[in-house]
C-alpha positions in Angstrom: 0.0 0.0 0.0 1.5 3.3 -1.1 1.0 6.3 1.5 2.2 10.1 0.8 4.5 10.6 -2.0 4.5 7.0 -3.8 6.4 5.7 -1.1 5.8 2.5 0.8 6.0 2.3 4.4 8.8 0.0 4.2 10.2 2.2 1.7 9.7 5.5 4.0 11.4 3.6 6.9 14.6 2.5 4.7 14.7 6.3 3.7 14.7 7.3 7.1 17.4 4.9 8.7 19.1 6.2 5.2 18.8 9.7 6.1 19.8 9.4 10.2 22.8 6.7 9.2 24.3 9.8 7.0 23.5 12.6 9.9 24.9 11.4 12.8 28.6 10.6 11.8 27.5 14.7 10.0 26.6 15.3 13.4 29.4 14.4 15.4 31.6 16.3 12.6 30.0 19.7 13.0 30.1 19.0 17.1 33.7 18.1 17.3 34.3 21.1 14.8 32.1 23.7 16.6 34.2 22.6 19.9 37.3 23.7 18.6 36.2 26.5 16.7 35.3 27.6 20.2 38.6 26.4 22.0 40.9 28.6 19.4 38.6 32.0 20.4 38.5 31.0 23.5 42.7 31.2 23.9 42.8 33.9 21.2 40.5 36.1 23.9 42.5 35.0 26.6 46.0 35.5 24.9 44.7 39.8 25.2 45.1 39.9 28.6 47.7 42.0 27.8 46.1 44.3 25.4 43.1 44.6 27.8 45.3 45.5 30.8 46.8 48.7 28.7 43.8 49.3 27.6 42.4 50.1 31.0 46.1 51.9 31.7 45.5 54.6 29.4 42.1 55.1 30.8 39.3 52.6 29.2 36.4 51.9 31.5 35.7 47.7 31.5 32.5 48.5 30.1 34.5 50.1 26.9 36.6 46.9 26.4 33.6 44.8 27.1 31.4 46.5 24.2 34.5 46.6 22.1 34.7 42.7 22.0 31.2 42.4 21.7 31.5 44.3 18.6 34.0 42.3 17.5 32.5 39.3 18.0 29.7 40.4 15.4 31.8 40.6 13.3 33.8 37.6 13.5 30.1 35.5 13.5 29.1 38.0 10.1 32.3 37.6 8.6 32.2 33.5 9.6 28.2 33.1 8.2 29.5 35.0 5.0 31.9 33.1 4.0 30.3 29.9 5.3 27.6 30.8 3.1 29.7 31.7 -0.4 32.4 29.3 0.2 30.1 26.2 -0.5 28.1 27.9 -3.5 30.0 26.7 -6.2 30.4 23.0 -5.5 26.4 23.2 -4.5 25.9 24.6 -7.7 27.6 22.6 -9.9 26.8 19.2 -8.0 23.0 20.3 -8.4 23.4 21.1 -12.1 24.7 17.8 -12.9 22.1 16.0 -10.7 19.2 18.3 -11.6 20.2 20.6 -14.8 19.7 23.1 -12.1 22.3 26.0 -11.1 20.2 26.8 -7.9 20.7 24.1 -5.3 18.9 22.8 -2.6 19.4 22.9 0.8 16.9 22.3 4.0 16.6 26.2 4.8 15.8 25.6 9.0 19.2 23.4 8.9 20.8 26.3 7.2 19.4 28.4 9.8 20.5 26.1 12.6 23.8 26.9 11.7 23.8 30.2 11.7 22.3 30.2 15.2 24.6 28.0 16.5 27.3 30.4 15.2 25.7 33.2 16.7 25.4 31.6 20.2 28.7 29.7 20.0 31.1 33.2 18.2 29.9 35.5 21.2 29.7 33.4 23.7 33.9 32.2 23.1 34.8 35.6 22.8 32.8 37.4 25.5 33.4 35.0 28.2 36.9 34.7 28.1 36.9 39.0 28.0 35.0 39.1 31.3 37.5 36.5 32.8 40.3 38.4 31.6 38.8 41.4 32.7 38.2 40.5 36.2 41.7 38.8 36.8 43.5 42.4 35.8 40.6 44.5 37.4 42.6 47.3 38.4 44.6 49.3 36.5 48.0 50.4 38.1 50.9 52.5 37.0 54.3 51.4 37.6 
């Protein structure tokens, strides 16, 4: 008996174990690359202490340094979605126009959004923690 699309429901259940058996080693790749991704921010932050600490010498409230690395942080998730975005344009397009005579591919647009959220939460949050830590460690300025 065919149900929605054609498709059997042995059929549907293959494609499914097909589909999950190709995500989860996909997964575990994005996970373990997201992780250090977030580790290499994380000691690039941390390797400012230095920077932050003459910062606040020649007169920068923490707050300053604090919205300054936020700001930087957008732009290191814009400039990360950007390029994450045209980078893989031309092998999707030409992989779609030899599978579908089609220049425009395809691509689940909630899993492309996914992405770009976890980017956005991950980005900030490996540069702005670190700042606060480094921030608090050097909190007050001295002259020598």
């Amino acid at each position: 008996m065919l149900g929605e699309g054609g498709l059997s429901a042995a059929q549907r259940s293959q494609a499914m174990a097909s589909v999950l058996t190709g995500a989860l080693p996909l997964a575990r790749v994005f996970g373990y690359l997201a992780v250090s991704v977030a580790n290499t921010l994380v000691l690039a932050t941390l390797g400012r202490v230095r920077e932050f600490s003459l910062l606040r010498l020649a007169g920068a409230p923490t707050a300053q340094v604090v919205r300054m690395m936020r700001v930087e942080a957008g732009m290191v998730v814009g400039i990360a979605v950007a390029v994450g975005t045209v980078v893989p344009l031309l092998p999707m397009a030409t992989m779609s126009l030899g599978l579908t005579g089609s220049l425009l591919p395809h691509f689940p647009v909630l899993l492309y959004a996914g992405i770009v959220a976890a980017a956005a939460l991950i980005g900030p949050a490996a540069i702005l923690l670190p700042t606060r830590i480094a921030l608090q460690r050097g909190s007050s300025p001295r002259r020598r």
